[in-house]
N, C-alpha and C positions, 0 to 999 in steps of 0.2 A: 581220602578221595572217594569216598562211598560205596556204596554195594557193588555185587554184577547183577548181570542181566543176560537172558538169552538169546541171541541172532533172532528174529522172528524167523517164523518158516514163511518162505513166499519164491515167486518163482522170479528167478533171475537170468541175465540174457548171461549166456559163456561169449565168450570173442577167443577167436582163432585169429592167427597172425596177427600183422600192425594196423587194421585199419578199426574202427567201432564200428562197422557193420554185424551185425546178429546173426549168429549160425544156430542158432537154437536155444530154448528153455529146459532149463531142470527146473526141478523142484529142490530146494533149498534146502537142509535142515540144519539142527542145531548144530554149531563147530563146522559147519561146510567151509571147504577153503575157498577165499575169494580174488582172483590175481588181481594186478592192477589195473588190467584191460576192464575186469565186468566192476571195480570199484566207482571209474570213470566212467562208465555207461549207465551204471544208476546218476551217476554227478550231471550226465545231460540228459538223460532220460526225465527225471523229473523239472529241468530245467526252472524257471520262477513260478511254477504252476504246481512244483509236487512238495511234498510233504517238506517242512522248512523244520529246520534242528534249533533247537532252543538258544541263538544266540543270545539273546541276554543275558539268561540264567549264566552260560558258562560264561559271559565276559563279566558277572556281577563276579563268579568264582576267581576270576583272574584278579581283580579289581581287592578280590579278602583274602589272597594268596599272601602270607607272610615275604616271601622272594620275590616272587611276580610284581606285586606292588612294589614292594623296592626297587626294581631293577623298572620302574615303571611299563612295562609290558601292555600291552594292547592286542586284544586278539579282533584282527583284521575282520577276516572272510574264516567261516566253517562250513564246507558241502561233504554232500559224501567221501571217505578216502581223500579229504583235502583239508587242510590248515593253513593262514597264512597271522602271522605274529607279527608286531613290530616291538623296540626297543631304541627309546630315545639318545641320545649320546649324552652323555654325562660326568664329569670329570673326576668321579667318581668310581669310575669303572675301567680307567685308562690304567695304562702303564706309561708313568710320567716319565718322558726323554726331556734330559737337560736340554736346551735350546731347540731342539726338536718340534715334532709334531707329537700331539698323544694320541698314540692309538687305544681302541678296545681293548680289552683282558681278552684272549684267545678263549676264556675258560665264555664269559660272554654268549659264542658264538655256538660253542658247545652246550651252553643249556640252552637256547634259544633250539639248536637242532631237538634236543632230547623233549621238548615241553610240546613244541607244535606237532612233532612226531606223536606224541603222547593226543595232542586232541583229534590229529587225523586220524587215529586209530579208536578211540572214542566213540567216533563217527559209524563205526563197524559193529556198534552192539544197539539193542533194541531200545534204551534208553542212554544217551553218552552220557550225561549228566550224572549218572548211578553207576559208569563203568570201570570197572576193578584193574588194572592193569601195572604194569612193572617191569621199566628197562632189566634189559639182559646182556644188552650190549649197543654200545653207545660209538662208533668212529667218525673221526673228522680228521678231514684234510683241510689245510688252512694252504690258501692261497698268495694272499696279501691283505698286508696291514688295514683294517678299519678304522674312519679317522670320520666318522659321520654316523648318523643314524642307522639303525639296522633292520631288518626284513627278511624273514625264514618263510620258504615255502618248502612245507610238507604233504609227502604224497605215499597214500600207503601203494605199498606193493603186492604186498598178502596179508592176507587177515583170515588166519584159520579156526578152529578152534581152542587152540590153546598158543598160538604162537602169532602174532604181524610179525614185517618187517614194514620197513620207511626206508624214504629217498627224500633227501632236505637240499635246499639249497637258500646260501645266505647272502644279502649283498650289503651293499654299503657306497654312497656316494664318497666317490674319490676328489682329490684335492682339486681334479683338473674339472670338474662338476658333472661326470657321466659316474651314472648307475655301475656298480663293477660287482660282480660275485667274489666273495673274500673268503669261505667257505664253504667247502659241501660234507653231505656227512651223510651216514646210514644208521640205522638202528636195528633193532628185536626186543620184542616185547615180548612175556608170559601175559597171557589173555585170559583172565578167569570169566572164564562165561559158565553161571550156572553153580558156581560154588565158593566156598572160603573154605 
């Protein structure tokens, strides 16, 4: 998954409390930590007018991912501290119920968390595309059964110098034909910025 790279230095809004109103600038530097409040405040700050992340490049990288491609994967939307994935349903991937319905592999929902986690934290270094990174810990709560396509939205929560965390959530249209959330999950990443 290629090199790192260093956080540029540049000044960034901090946010207090719950709303995205700006209480002030720092100056940034390399390994600064980033919550999820000022990750989202670059994500509307630049809005369609600011600097746009190389999505081709990384959905060519999904597209030549030996798994990725298998599991047919599709990287949606990439903004700041944001990921959103899909994966097609496939029977393939079920766990086959005699007379039953087939649902998704559970395991499925869990690399879907761990992958989009992995690009919204990508998103946190100076170039994603060259960003060095590696689960440290991986949890999923599984809700209910998927029995349809699927949809992980990831959202960092920190991204410091040597460490993110994620917040995922995954859905799947249910039998009855509404969107339904069938997993959520968190992660941590070792973040190498700046070495091997």
């Amino acid at each position: 998954m290629g090199g790192s790279e260093c956080v540029p230095e540049a000044e960034r809004s901090e946010h207090g409390g719950d709303g995205p109103e700006r209480t002030g600038e720092s100056e940034r530097t390399d390994g600064a930590e980033r919550t999820g409040e000022a990750v989202r405040a670059d994500r509307d700050d630049r809005g369609e007018q600011g600097e746009a992340l190389d999505l081709d490049g990384l959905r060519q990288f999904v597209r030549e991912h030996g798994l990725f491609s298998w599991l047919g994967l599709e990287l949606e939307a990439l903004e700041p501290g944001y990921a959103v994935l899909a994966a097609p349903y496939d029977e393939k991937i079920t766990n086959h119920a005699e007379g039953g319905e087939d649902n998704v592999h559970g395991g499925i929902a869990a690399t879907l968390i761990d992958t989009a986690s992995g690009f919204a934290l990508r998103t946190t270094f100076e170039q994603p595309e060259r960003a060095a990174l590696t689960t440290t810990d991986l949890h999923v709560s599984y809700l209910r059964p998927a029995t349809d396509d699927l949809r992980v939205e990831a959202e960092v929560v920190r991204a410091g110098g040597s460490m993110g965390v994620t917040e995922a959530s995954v859905t799947s249209t249910a039998p009855d034909g509404e969107k339904r959330e069938v997993a959520t999950g968190s992660t941590s990443y070792r973040l190498f910025r700046g070495e091997r």
